[in-house]
C-alpha atoms as an extended CHARMM CRD file, in Angstrom:
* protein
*
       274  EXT
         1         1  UNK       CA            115.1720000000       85.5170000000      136.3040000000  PROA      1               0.0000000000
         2         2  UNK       CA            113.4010000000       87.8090000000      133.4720000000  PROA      2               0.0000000000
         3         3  UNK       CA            109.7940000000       89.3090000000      134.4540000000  PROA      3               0.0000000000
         4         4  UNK       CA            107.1480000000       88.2270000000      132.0160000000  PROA      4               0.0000000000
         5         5  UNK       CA            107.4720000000       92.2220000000      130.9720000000  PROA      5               0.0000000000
         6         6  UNK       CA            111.0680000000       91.9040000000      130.1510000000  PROA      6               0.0000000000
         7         7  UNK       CA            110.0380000000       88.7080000000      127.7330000000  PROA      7               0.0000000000
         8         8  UNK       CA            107.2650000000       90.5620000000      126.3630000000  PROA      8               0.0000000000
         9         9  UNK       CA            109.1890000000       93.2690000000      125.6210000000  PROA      9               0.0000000000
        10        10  UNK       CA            112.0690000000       91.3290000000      123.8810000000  PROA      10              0.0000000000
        11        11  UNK       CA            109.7180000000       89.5490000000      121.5120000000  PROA      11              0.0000000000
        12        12  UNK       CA            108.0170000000       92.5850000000      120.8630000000  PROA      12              0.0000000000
        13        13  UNK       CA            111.6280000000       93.9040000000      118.8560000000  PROA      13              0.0000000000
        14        14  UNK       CA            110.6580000000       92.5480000000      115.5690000000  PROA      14              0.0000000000
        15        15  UNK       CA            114.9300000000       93.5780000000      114.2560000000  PROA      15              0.0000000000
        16        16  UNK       CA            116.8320000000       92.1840000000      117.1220000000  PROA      16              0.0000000000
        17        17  UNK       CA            120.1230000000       91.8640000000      116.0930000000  PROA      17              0.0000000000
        18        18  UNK       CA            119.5770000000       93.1380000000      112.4550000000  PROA      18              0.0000000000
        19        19  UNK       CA            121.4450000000       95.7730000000      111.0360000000  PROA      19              0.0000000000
        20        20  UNK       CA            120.1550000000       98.4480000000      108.8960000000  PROA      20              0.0000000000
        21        21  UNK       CA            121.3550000000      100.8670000000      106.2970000000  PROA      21              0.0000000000
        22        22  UNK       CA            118.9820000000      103.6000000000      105.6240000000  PROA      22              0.0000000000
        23        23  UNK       CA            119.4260000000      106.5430000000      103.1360000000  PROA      23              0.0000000000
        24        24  UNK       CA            117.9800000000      109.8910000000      103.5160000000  PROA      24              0.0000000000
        25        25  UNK       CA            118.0140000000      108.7390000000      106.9870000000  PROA      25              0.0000000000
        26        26  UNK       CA            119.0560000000      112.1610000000      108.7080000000  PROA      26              0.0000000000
        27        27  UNK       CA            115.2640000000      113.3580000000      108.6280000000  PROA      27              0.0000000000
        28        28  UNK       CA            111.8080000000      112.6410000000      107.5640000000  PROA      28              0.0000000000
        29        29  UNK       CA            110.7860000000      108.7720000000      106.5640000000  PROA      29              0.0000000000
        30        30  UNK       CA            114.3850000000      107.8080000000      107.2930000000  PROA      30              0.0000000000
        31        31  UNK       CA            114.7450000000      109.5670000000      110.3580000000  PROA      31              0.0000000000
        32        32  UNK       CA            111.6390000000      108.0040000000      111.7310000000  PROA      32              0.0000000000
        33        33  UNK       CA            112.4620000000      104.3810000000      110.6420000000  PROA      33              0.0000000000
        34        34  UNK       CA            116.0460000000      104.8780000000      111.9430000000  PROA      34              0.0000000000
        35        35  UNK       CA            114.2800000000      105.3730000000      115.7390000000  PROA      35              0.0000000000
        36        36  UNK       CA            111.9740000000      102.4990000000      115.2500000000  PROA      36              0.0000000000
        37        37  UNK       CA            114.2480000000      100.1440000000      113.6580000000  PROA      37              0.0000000000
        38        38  UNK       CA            116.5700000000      100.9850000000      117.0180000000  PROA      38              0.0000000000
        39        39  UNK       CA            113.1640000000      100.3100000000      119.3080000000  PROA      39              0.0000000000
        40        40  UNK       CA            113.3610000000       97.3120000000      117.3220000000  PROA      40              0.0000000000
        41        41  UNK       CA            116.5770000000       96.1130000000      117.9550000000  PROA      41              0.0000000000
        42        42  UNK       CA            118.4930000000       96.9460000000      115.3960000000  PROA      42              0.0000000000
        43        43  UNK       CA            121.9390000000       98.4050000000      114.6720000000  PROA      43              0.0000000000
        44        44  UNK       CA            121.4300000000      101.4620000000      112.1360000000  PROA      44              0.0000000000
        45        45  UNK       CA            123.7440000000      103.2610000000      109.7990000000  PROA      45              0.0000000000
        46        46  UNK       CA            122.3550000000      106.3850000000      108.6920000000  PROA      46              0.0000000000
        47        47  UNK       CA            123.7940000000      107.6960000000      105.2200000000  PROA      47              0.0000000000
        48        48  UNK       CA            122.5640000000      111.3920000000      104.2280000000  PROA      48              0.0000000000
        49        49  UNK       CA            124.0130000000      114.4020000000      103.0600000000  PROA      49              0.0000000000
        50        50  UNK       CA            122.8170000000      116.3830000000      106.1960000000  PROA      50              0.0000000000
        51        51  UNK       CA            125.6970000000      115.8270000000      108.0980000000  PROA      51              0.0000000000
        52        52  UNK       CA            124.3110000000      117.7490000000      111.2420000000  PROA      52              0.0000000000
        53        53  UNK       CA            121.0520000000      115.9520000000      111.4950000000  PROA      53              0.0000000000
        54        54  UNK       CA            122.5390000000      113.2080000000      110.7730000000  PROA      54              0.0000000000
        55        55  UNK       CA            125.0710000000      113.1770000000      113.5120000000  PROA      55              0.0000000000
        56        56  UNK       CA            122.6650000000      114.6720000000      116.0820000000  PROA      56              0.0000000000
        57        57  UNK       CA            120.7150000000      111.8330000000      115.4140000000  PROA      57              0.0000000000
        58        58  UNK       CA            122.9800000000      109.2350000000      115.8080000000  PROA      58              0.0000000000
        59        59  UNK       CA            123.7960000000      110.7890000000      119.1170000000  PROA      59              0.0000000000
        60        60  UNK       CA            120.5180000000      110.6040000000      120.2020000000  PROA      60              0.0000000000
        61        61  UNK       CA            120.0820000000      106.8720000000      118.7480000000  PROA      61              0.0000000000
        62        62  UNK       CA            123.3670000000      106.1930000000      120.8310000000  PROA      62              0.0000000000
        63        63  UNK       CA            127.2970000000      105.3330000000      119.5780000000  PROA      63              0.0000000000
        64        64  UNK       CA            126.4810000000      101.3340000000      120.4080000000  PROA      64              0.0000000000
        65        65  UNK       CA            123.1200000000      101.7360000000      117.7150000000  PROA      65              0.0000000000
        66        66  UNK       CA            124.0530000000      103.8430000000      115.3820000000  PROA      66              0.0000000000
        67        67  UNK       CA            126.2150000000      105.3850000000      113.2380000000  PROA      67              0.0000000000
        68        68  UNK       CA            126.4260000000      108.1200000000      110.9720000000  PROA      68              0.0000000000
        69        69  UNK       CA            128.1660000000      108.6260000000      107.2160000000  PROA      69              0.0000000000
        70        70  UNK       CA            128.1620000000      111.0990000000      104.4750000000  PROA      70              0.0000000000
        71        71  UNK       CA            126.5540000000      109.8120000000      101.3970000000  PROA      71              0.0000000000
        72        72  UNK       CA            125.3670000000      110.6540000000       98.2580000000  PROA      72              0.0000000000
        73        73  UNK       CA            123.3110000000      108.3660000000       96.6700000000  PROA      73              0.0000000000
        74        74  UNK       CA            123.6890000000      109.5770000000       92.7690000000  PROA      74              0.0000000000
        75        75  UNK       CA            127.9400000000      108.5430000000       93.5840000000  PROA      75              0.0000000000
        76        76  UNK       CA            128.4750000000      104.9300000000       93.1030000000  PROA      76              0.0000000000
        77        77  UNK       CA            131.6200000000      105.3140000000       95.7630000000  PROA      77              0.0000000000
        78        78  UNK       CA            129.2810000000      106.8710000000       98.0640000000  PROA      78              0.0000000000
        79        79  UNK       CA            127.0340000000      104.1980000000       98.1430000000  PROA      79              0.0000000000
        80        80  UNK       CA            129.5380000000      101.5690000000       98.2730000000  PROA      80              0.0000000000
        81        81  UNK       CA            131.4440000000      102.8690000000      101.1170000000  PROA      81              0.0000000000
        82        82  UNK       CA            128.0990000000      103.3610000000      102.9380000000  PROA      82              0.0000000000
        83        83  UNK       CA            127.2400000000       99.5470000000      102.7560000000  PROA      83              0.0000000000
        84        84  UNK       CA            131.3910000000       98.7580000000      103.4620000000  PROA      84              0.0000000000
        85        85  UNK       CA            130.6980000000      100.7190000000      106.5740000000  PROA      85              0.0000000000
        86        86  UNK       CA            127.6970000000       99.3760000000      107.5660000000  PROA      86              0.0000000000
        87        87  UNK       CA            129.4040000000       95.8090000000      107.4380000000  PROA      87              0.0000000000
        88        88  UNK       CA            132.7560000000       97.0870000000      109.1520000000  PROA      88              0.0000000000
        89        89  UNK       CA            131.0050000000       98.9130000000      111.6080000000  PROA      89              0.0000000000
        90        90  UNK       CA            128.5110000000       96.0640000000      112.5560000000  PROA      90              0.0000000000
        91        91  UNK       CA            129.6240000000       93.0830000000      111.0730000000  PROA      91              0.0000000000
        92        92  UNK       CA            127.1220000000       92.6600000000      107.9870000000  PROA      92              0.0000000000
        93        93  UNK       CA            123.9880000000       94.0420000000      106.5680000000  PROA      93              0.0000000000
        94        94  UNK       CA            120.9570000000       92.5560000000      106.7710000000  PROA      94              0.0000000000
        95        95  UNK       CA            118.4030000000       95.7720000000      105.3990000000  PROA      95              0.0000000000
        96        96  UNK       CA            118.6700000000       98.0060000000      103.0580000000  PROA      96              0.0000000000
        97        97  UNK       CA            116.3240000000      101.0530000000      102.8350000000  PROA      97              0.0000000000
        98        98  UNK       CA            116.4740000000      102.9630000000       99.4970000000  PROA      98              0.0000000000
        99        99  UNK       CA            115.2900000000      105.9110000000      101.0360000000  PROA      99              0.0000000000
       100       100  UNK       CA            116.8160000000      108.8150000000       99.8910000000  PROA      100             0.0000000000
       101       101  UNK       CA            114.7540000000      111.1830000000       97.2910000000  PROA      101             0.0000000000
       102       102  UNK       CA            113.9320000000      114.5150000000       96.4840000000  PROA      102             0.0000000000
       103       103  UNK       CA            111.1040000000      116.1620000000       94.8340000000  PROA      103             0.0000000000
       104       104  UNK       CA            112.5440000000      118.5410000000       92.1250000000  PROA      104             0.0000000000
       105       105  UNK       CA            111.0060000000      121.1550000000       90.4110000000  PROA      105             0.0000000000
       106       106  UNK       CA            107.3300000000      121.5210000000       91.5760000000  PROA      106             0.0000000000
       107       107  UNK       CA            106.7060000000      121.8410000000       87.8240000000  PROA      107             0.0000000000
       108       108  UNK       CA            103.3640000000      119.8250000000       86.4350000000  PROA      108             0.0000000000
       109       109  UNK       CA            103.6490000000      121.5080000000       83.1170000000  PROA      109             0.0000000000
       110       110  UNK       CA            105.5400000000      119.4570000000       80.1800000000  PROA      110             0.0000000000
       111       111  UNK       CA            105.7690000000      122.0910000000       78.1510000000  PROA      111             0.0000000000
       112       112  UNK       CA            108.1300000000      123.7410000000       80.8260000000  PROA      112             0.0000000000
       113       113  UNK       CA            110.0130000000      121.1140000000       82.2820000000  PROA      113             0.0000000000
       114       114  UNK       CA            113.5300000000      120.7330000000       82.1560000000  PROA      114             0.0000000000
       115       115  UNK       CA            115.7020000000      118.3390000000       80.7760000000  PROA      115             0.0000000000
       116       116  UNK       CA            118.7280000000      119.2080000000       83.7240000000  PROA      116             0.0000000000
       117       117  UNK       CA            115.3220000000      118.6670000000       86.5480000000  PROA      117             0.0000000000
       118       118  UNK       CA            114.3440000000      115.6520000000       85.0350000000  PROA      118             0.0000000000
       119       119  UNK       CA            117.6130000000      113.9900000000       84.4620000000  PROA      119             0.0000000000
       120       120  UNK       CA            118.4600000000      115.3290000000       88.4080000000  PROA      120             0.0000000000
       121       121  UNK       CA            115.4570000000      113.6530000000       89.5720000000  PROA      121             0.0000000000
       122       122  UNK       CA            115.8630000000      110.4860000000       88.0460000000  PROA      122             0.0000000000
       123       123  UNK       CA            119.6300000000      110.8420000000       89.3700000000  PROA      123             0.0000000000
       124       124  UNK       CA            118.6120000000      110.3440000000       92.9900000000  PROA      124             0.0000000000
       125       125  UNK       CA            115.3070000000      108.6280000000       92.7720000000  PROA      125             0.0000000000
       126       126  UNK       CA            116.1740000000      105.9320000000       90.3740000000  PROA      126             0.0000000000
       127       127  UNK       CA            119.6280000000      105.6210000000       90.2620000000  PROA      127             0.0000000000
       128       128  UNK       CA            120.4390000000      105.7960000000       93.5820000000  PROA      128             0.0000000000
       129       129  UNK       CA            118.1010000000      103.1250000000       94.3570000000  PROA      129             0.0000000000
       130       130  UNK       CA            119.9130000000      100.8750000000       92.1560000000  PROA      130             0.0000000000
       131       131  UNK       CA            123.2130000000      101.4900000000       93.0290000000  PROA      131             0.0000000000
       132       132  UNK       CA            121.9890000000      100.8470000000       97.0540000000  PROA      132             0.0000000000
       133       133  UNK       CA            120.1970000000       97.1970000000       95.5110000000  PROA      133             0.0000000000
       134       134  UNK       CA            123.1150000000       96.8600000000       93.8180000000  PROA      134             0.0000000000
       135       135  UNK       CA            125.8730000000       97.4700000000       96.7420000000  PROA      135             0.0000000000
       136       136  UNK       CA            123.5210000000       95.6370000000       99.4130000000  PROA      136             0.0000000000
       137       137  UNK       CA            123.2860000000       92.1830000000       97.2370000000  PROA      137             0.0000000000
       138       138  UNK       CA            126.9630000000       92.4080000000       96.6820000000  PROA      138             0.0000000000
       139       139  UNK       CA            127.2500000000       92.0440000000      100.6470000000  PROA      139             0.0000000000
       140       140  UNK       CA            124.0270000000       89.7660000000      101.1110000000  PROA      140             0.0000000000
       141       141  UNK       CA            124.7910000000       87.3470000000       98.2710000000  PROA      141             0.0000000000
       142       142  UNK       CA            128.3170000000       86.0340000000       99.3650000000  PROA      142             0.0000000000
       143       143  UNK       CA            127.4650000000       86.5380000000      103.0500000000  PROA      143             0.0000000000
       144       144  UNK       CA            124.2130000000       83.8010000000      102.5940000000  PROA      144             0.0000000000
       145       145  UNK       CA            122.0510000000       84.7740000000      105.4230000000  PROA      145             0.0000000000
       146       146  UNK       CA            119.5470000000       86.4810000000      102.9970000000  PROA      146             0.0000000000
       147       147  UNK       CA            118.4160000000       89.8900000000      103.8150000000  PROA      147             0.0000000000
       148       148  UNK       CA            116.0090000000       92.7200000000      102.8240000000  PROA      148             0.0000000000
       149       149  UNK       CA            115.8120000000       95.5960000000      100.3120000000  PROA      149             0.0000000000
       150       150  UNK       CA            113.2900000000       98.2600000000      100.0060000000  PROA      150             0.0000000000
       151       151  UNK       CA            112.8450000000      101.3380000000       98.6500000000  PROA      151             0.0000000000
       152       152  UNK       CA            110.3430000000      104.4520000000       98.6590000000  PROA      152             0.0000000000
       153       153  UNK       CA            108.5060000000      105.0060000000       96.2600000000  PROA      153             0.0000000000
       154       154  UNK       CA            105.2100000000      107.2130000000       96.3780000000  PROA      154             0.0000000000
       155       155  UNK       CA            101.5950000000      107.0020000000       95.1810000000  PROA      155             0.0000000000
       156       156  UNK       CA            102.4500000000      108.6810000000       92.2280000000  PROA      156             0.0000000000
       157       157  UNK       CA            103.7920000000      104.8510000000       90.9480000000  PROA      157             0.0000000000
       158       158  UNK       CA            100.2710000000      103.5870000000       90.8290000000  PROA      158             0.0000000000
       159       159  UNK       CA             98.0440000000      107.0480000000       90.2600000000  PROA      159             0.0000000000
       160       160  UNK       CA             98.9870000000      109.8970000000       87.4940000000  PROA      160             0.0000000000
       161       161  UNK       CA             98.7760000000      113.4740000000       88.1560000000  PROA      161             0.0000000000
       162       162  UNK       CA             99.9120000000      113.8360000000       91.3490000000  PROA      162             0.0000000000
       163       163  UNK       CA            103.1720000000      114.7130000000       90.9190000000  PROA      163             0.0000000000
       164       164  UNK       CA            105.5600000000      116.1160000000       88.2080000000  PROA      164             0.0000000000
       165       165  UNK       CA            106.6540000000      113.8420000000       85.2100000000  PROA      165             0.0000000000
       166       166  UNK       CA            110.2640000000      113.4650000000       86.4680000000  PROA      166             0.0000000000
       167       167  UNK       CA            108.9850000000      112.0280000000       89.9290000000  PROA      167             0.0000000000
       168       168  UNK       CA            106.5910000000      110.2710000000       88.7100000000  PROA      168             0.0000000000
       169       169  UNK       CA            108.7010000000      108.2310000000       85.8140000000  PROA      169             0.0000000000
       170       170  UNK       CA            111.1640000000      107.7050000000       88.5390000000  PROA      170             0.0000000000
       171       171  UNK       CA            109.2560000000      106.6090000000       91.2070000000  PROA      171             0.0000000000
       172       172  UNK       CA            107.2740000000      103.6590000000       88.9110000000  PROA      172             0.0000000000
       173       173  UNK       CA            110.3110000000      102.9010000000       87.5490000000  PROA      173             0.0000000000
       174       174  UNK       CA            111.3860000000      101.9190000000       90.7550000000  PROA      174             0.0000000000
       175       175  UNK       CA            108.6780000000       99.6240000000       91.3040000000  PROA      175             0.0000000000
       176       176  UNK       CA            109.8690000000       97.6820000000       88.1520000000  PROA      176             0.0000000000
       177       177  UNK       CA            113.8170000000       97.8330000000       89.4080000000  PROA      177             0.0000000000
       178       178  UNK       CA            111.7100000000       96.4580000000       92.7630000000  PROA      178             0.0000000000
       179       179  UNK       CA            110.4410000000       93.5770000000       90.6880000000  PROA      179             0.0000000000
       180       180  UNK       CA            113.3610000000       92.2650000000       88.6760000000  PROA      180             0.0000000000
       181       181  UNK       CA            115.5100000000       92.5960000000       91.7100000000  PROA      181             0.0000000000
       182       182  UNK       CA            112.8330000000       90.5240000000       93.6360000000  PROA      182             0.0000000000
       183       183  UNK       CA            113.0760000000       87.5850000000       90.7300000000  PROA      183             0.0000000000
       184       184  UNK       CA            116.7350000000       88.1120000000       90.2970000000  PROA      184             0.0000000000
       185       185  UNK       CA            117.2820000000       87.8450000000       94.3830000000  PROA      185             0.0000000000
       186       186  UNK       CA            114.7220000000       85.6190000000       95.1950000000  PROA      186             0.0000000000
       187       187  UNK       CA            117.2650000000       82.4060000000       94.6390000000  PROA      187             0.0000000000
       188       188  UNK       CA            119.8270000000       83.8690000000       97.2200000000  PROA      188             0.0000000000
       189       189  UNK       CA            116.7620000000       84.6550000000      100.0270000000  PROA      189             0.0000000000
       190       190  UNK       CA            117.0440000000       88.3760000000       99.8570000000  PROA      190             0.0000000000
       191       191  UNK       CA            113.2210000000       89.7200000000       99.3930000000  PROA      191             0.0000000000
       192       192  UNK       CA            112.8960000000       93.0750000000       97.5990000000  PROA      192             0.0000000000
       193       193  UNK       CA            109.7750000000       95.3360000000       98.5210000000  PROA      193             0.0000000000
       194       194  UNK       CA            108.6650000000       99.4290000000       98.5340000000  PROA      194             0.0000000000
       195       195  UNK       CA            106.4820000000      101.6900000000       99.8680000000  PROA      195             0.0000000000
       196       196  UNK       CA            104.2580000000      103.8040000000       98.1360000000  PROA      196             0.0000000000
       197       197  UNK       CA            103.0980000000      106.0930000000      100.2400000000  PROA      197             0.0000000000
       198       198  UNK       CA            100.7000000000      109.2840000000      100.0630000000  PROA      198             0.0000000000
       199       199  UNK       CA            101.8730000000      112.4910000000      100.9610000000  PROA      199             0.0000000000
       200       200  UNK       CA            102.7550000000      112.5690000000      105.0650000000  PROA      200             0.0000000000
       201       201  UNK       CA            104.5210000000      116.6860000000      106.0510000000  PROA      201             0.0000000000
       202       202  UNK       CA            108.0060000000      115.2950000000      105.3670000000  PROA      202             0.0000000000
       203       203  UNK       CA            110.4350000000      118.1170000000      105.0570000000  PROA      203             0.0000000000
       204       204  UNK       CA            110.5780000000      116.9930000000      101.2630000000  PROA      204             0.0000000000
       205       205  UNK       CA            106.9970000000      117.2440000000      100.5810000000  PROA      205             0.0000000000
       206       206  UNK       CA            105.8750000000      120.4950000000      102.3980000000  PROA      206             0.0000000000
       207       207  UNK       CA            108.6500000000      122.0230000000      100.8010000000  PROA      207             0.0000000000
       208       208  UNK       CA            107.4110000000      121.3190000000       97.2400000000  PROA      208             0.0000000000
       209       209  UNK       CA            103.8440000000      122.3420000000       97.8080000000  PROA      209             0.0000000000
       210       210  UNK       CA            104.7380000000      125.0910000000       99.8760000000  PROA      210             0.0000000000
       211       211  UNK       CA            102.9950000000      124.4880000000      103.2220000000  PROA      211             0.0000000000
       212       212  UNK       CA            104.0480000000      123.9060000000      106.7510000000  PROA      212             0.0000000000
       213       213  UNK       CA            103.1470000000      120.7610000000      108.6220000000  PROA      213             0.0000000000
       214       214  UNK       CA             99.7520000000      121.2550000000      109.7090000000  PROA      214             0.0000000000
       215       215  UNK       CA             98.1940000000      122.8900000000      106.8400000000  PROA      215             0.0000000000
       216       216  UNK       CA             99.8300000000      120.4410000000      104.9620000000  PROA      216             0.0000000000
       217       217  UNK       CA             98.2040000000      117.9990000000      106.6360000000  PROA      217             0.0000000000
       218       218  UNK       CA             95.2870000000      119.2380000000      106.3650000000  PROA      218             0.0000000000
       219       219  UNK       CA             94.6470000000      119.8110000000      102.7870000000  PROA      219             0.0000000000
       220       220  UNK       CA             96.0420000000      116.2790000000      102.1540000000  PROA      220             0.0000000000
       221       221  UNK       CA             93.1370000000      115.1350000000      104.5830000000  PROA      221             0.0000000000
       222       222  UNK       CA             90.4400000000      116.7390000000      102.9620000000  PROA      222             0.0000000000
       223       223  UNK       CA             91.5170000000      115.0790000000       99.5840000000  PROA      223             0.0000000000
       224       224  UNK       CA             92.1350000000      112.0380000000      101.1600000000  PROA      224             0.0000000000
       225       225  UNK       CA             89.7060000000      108.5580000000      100.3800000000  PROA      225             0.0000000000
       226       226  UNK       CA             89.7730000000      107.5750000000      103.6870000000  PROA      226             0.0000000000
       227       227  UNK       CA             88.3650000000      109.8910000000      106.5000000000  PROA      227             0.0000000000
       228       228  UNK       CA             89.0520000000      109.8960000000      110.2350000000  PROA      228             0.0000000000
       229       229  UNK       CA             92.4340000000      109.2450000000      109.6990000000  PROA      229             0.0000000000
       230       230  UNK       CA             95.4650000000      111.0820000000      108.3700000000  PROA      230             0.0000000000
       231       231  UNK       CA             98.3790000000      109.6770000000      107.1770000000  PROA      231             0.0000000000
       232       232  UNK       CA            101.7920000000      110.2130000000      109.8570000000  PROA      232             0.0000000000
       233       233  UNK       CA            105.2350000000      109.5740000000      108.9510000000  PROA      233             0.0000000000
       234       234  UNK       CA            105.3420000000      107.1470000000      111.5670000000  PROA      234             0.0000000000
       235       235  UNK       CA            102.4000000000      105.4490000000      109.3150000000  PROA      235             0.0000000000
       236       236  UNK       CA            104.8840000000      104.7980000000      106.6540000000  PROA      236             0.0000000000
       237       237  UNK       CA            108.0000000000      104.0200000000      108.8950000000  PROA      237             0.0000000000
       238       238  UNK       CA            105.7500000000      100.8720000000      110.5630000000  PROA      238             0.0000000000
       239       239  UNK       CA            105.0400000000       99.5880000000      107.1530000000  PROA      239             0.0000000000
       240       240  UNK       CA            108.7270000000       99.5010000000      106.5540000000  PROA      240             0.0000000000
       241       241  UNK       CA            109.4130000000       97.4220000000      109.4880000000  PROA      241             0.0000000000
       242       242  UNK       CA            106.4690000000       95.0740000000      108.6580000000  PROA      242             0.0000000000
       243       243  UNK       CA            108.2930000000       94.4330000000      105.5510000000  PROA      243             0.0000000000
       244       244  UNK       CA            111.9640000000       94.3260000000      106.8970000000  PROA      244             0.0000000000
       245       245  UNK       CA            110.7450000000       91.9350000000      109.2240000000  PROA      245             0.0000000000
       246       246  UNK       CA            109.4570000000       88.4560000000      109.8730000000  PROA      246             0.0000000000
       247       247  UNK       CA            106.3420000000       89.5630000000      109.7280000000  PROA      247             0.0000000000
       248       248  UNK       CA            106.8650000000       89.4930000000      106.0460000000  PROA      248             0.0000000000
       249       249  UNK       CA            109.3220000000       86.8180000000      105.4330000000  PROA      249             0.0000000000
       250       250  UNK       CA            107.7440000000       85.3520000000      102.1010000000  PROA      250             0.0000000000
       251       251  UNK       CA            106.3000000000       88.9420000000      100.9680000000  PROA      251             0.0000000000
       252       252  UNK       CA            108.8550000000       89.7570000000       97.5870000000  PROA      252             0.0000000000
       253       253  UNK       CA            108.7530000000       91.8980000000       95.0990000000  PROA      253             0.0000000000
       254       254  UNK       CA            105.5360000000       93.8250000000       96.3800000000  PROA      254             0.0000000000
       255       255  UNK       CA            104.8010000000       97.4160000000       96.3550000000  PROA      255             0.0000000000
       256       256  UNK       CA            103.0520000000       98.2900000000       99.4070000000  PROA      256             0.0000000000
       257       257  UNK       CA            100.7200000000      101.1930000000       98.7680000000  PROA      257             0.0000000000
       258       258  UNK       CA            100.2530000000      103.2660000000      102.1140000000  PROA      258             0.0000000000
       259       259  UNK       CA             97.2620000000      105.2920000000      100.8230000000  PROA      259             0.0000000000
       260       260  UNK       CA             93.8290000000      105.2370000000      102.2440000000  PROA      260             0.0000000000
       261       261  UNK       CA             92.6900000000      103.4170000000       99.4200000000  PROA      261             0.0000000000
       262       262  UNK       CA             92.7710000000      106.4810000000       97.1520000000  PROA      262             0.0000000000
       263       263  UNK       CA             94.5150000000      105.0200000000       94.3470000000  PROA      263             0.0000000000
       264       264  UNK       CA             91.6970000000      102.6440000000       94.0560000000  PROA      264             0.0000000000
       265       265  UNK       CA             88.7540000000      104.9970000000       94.9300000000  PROA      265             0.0000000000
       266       266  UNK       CA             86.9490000000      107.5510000000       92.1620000000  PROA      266             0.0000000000
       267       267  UNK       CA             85.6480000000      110.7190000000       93.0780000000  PROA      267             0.0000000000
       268       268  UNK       CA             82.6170000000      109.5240000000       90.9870000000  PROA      268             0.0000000000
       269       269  UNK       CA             81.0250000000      107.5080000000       93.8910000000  PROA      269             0.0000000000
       270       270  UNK       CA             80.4640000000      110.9970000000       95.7060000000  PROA      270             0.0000000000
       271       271  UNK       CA             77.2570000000      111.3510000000       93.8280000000  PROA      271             0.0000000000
       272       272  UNK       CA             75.4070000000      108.1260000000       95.5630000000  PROA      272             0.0000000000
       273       273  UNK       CA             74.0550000000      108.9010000000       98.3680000000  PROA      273             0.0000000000
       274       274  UNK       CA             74.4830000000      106.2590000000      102.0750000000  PROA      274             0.0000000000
């Protein structure tokens, strides 16, 4: 007979029995998810270009969890044969996590951006995004058990100036791929969702500012709305389980700002006093 901790502990997996593709899931916001959507429960294929990480982590994840394959997201026959494997290793696909990204040239000037940057950008942000909705409903729609699509994008969909023009056009243009693939989707019970996150010390983001982890963190603290708290990868990695979970079973075609509030706060209030 189970112990009451063994039942708690089973309904606390909020993915068991889901499987999970995740790109740019060898490290930072993919990495992370990929451990908690296997605390969850779930069966998670992680698709990356960083073969090494990638397969370390799958080790670590375990063979019966997990499994690893090269992809990159900008190749349409990448992507495809990410979400073939994903069914072929664990029998279907239930969640799809647009993940992958990178942050280009940490260039804020228009005047000297570059076309080959921009178009780059735009290559892996956007497009592969819509190649991973695209490859995930062809696998979800025929299969009729619904399923879940989200991707990352980043504050810099709701706020300007706080990142370059290439990752910013691509990143709230991915809210509005979010959005018609919500309405299109909608009728076959697959929800569509992202994450717009602030910056958390990802690999991807202290590289294009420059900083290691904990000076990153700490500048992005002391611009930050909300004080006391600092935003953790593992931050961002819970709100993508909220939404690839029950938990958010009639939430569609939302973008999910994981931000302190600073998209919606003005540095003007600093001159009233408590």
């Amino acid at each position: 007979m189970a112990s009451s901790s063994d039942a708690s502990a089973a309904a606390a997996k909020k993915l068991e029995g889901k499987v999970a593709l995740i790109t740019g899931g060898a490290s930072g916001i993919g990495e992370c998810t990929a451990r908690l959507f296997v605390q969850h429960g779930a069966s998670v294929v992680v698709a990356d270009i960083q073969d090494e990480a990638g397969a370390r982590l799958c080790a670590e994840l375990g063979e019966a969890a997990s499994s690893y394959i090269r992809c990159d997201v900008t190749s349409e026959p990448d992507v495809a044969a990410a979400v073939d494997h994903a069914v072929a290793r664990f029998g279907k696909l239930d969640i799809m996590f647009n993940n992958a990204g990178i942050g280009g040239a940490a260039c804020h000037s228009i005047r000297e951006s570059t076309k080959e940057d921009f178009e780059r950008v735009l290559s892996v942000n956007l497009v592969g995004p819509f190649l991973g909705t695209k490859h995930a409903a062809r696998v979800m729609v025929p299969a009729g058990r619904g399923g879940c699509i989200i991707g990352t994008s980043s504050l810099a969909s709701a706020m300007g100036g706080v990142a370059s023009h290439a990752y910013t056009c691509a990143k709230r243009a991915l809210v509005g791929l979010t959005e018609n693939a919500a309405a299109e989707l909608g009728r076959h019970g697959i929800r569509v969702n992202c994450v717009s996150p602030a910056a958390a010390a990802t690999p991807l983001a202290t590289g294009y500012v420059g900083l290691d982890g904990e000076a990153f963190e700490l500048v992005m603290e002391s611009l930050a709305n909300l004080k006391g708290v600092g935003l953790r990868v593992k931050d961002i990695a819970a709100a993508v389980l909220f939404l690839a979970s029950d938990d958010a079973r009639y939430v569609s075609g939302h973008n999910l700002l994981i931000d302190g509030g600073i998209s919606v706060s003005t540095p003007a209030f600093g001159i009233f006093k408590d």
